[in-house]
C-alpha positions as CSV (number, residue, x, y, z in Angstrom):
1,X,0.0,0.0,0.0
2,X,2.5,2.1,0.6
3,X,4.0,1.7,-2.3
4,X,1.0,2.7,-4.2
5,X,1.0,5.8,-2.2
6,X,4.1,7.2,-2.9
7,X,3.3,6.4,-6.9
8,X,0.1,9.0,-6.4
9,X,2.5,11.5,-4.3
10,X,5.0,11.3,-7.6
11,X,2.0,11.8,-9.9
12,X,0.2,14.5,-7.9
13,X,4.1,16.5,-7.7
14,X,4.6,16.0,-11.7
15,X,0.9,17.3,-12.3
16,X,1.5,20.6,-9.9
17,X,5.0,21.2,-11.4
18,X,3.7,20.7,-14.9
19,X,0.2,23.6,-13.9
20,X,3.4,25.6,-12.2
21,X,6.0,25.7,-14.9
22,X,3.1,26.4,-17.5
23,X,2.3,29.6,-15.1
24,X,5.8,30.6,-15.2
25,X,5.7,30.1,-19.3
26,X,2.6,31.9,-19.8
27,X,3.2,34.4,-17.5
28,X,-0.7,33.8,-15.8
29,X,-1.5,32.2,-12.1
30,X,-1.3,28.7,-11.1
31,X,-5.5,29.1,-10.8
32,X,-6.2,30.4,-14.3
33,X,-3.7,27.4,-15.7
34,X,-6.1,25.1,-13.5
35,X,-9.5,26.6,-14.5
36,X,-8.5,26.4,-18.5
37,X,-7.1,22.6,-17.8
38,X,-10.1,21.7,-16.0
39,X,-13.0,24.0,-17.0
40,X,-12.4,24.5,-20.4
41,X,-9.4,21.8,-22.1
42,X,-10.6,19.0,-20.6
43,X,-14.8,19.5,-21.1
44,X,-13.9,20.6,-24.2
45,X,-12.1,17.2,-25.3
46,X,-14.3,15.3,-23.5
47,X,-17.3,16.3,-25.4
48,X,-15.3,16.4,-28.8
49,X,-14.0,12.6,-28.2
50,X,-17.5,11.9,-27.4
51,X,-18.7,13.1,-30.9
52,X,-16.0,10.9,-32.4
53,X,-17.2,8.0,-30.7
54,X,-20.5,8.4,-32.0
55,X,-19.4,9.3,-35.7
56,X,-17.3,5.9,-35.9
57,X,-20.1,4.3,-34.5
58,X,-22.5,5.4,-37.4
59,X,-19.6,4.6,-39.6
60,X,-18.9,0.9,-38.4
61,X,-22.7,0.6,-39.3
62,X,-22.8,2.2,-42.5
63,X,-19.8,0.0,-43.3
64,X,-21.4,-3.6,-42.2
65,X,-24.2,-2.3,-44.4
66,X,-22.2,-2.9,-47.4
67,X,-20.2,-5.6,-46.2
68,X,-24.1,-7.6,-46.1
């Protein structure tokens, strides 16, 4: 367990260095790097992947309608 642990501590220092250092590029807060990543980017390509899914769905039928 404690292993597993220290794995999340590495990942949740990576992830706050990574909003940081973007700050520091950008030259904007730690908090509006957060609300882009997680109000904006990541609802954003959530909902596009979602569309995706759906298009290659109809595809994969259209396709296995020739196929037949």
């Amino acid at each position: 367990m404690e292993f597993v642990l220290k794995i999340i501590r590495e990942i949740f220092v990576y992830c706050t260095d990574f909003i940081i250092n973007t700050a520091n590029v950008f030259d904007i807060s730690y908090y509006e790097v957060n609300a882009l990543l997680f109000v904006i980017i990541w609802p954003l390509l959530t909902v596009i992947l979602f569309v995706v899914v759906i298009f290659q769905r109809f595809r994969i039928r259209v396709l296995k309608k020739l196929i037949r």
